[in-house]
N, C-alpha and C positions, 0 to 999 in steps of 0.2 A: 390531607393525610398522605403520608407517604407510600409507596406502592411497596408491597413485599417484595415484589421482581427486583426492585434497586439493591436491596439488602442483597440478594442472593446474587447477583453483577458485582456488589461489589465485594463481598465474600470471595468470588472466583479470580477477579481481577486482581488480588493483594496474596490471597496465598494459594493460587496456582499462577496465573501469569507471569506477576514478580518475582513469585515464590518468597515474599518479604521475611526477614527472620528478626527477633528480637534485637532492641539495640538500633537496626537499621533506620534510617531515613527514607523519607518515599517524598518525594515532589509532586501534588496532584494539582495539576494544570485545568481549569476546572472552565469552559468556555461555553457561555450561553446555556447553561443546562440550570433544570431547579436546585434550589439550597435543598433537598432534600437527597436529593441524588449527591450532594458532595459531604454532605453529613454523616452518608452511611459510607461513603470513602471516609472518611475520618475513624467511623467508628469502628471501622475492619482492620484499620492501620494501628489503631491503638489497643487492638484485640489480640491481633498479635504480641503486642510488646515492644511495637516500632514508633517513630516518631513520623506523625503528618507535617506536611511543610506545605500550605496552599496558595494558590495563585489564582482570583476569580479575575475574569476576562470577560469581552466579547465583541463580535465583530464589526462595531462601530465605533469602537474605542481606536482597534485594530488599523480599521481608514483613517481614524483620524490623526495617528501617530504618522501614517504611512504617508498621507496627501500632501503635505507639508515638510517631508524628511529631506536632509540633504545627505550625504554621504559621511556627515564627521558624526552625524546624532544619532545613525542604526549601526555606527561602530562601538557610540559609547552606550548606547541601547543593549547590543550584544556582548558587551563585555560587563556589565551588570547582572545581567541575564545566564551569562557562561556561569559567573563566579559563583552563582545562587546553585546551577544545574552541578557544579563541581560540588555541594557540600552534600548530595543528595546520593544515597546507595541507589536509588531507584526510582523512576519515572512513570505517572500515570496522566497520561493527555486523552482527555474527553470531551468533546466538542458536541454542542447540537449544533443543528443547521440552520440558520433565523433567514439567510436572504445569501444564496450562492453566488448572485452579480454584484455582490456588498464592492468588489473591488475593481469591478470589470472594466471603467473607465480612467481607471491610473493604472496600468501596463507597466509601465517603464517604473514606476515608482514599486509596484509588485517585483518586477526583474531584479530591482538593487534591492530590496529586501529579500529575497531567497538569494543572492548572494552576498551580503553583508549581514544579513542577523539568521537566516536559516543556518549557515555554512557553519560559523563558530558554536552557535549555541548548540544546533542536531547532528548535523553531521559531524563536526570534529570531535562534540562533548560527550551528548546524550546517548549515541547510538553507540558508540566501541566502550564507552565508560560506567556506562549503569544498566541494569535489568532496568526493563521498559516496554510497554505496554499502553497501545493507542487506540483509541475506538471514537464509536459516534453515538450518541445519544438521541432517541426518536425523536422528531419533533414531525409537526405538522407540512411541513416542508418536504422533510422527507419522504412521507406521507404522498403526496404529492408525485412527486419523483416516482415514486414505485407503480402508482396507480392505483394505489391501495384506501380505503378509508382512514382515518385516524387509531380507531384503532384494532382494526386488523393490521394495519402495520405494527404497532404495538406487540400484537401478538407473535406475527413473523418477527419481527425483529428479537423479542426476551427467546424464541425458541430455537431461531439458528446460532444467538450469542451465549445464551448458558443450557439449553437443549442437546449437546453434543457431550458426547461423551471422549473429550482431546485425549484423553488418555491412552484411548484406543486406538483413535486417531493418530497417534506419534508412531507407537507400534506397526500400524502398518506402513505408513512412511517407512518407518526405517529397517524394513524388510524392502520395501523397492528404493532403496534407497544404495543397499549392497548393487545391486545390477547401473541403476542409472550413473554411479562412482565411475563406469567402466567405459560412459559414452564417448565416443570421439564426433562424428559428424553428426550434423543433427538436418533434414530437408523436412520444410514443413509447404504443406500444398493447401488453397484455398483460393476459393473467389477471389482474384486482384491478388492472389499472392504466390511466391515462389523463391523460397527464404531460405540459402546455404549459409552453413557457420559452423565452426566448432566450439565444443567446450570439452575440449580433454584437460586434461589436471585439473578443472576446475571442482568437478563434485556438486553435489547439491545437498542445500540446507532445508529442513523438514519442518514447516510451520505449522503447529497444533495446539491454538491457544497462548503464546508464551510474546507474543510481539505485536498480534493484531487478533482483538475480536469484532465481528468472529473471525475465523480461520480456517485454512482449509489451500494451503498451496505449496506447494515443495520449488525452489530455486534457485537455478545455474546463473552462469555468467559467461557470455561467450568469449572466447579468445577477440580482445577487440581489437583487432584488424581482419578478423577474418568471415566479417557479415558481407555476405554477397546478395542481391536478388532486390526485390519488391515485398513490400507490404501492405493491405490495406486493412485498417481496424474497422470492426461494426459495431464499436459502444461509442457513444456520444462520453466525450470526457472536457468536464470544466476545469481550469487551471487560469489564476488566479482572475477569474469571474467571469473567463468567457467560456460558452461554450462549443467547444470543438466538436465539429462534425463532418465524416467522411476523411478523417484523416490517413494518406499514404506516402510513404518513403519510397524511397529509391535508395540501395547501399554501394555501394562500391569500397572494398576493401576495408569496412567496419563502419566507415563512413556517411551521413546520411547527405548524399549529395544532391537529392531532391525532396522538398517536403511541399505538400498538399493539403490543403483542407477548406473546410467554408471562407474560410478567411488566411491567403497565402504567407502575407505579409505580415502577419501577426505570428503566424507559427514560425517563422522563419527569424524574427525577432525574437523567439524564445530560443530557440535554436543559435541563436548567433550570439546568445547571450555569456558563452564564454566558447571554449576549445570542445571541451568533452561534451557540453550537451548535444552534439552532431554523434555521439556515437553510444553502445546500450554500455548499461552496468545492469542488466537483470533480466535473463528470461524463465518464466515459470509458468509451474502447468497448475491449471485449476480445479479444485477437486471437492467442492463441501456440495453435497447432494443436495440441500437444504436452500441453496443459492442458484436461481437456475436463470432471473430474466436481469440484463440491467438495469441499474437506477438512476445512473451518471453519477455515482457516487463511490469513490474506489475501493474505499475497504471491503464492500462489499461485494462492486462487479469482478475485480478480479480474483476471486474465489470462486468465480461461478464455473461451475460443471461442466468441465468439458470446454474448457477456456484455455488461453494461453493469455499471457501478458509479454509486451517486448517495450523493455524501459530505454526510454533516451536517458542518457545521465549520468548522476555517482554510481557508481559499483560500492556494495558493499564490504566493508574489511573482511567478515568471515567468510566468502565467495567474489576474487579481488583482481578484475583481470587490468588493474590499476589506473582504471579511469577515474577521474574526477571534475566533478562540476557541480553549482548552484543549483541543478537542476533534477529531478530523478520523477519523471512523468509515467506513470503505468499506465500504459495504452492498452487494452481488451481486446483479442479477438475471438469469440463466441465458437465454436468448432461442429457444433450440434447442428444437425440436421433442417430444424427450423432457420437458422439463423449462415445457413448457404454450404454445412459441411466442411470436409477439410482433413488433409493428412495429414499423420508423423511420421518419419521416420529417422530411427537413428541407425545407425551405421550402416544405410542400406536395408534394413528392417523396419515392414511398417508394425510400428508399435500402438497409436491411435488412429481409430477410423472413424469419422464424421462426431467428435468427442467423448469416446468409448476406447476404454484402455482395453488390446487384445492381444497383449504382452503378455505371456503367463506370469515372469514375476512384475506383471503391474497391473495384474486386474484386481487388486486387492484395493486401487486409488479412487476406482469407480465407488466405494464405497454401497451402491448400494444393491451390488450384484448377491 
């Protein structure tokens, strides 16, 4: 029998994230999750007045396409792929989680897939051309990750993803959202870290429900050449099945001219894997109360409270300091107290202290002062 909570995800997911309207098309991308959770994706999309268009998946199909690919067959993969995400007004991608090291021993073959079928199909198609809206689906796995039972994670996860009231949530974004428009330099201080950069002209974009559930982060882009200093992240983050740990940069004029981690050679291989993945396309501050420990799982860690994220990779078109690459990794770094503290400051003003906005117009992000 299927859970009421899916009903009410996918209600939220079709006419507020998409905001779907009659007439529309919607692409629901539907990976390792139950037929019953894509069922009430159908049934929401057709409740509307829109047209579903599905695509069932999962991640062993995923390797098996990939172990074997040569460069001519995730061109003509992705141009299949492109033409299908071109006739769709709108994008729903929902993934469970069945095995995160599903891919972790073809590297190189993950590398030319995130740059020959990711590039075309998301970054050039999905992302600047249709309403879109990507999330994760519980599973036991998950579960796991979190440190949670089965299903208390269940429970966390249906109340940080439709438990929020985004409406409110956007609101107060874009009240701090007038002051952060203004920033020029940005220093931010922590354990292993001491991180100059600007983002002047760039502004910030206010995520509340409409991109990623859950949600809960507001995001610049820094002038990329002008990241200077060190980095070290405290969330363990997997990318394409392995998992990265203790991972730090070195910048030099946006640069990332040294990179570290469990495994040097491998991050440095990600990194090498074209021009722009050595430099960010995205820094944001993390802010859903509701999200406070990580999971190694990113939609979720970098929302967390009192977080920051610093992406190696694409920049995004509507926040565009015109990097590009296959590549766009949100690294975590935790700012809270438990997890070793840590400054902001923008232009000379310390704005966060140890993950606590005390910015008057930004202590509204703390959401739950």
């Amino acid at each position: 029998m299927a859970d009421q909570r899916e009903q009410k995800l996918a209600k939220l997911l079709v006419e507020y994230s998409v905001a779907l309207e009659k007439g529309e098309s919607c692409l629901i991308n539907a990976v390792d999750i139950p037929t019953s959770m894509t069922e009430a994706l159908i049934a929401a999309v057709y409740e509307v007045g829109a047209y579903p268009l599905v695509n069932v998946w999962n991640q062993r199909l995923e390797r098996a396409m990939l172990q074997s690919a040569s460069p001519s067959s995730l061109e003509k993969w992705a141009d299949v792929d492109t033409y299908r995400m071109k006739q769709a007004d709108a994008f729903i991608g929902i993934r469970g989680i069945a095995n995160v090291r599903e891919l972790a021993s073809i590297p190189e073959q993950s590398n030319l897939y995130g740059k020959l079928y990711n590039t075309p199909v998301h970054m050039k198609t999905r992302l600047p051309h249709t309403k879109w809206v990507v999330l994760r689906y519980p599973t036991e796995v998950m579960a796991m990750q979190a440190n949670k039972g089965t299903l208390e994670f269940e429970d966390f996860f249906y109340d940080v993803c439709t438990g929020v009231d985004y409406q409110k949530m956007a609101g107060v974004m874009d009240e701090a959202k007038e002051y952060l428009d203004t920033v020029d330099k940005v220093h931010i201080k922590a354990p292993g870290t001491d991180l100059h950069f600007s983002i002047k002209g760039m502004g910030f974009i206010p995520c509340a429900g409409k991109m990623n559930i859950p949600d809960g982060e507001i995001y610049s882009c820094p002038v990329k050449d002008s990241v200077n200093g060190t980095i070290a992240y405290n969330c363990d983050s997997t990318y394409h099945g392995h998992q990265f740990k203790d991972v730090r940069f070195v910048f030099r004029d946006g640069k990332i001219v040294e990179a570290y981690s469990d495994d040097d050679a491998l991050i440095n291989e990600i990194l090498n894997v074209d021009e722009g993945a050595r430099y960010i396309g995205e820094f944001a501050l993390g802010c859903n109360p509701g999200v406070l420990h990580p999971m190694d799982n990113t939609l979720f860690d970098e929302k967390i409270a009192g977080s920051i994220h610093f992406t190696p990779g694409n920049a995004y078109e509507d926040c565009d300091n015109g990097n590009r690459s296959s590549v766009h990794w949100d690294l975590v770094q935790i700012q809270r107290p438990e997890y070793g503290g840590g400054e902001m400051y923008f232009d000379g003003e310390l704005v966060r202290k140890d993950g606590v906005f005390i910015h008057p117009k930004l202590k509204g992000l703390n959401f739950d002062a």
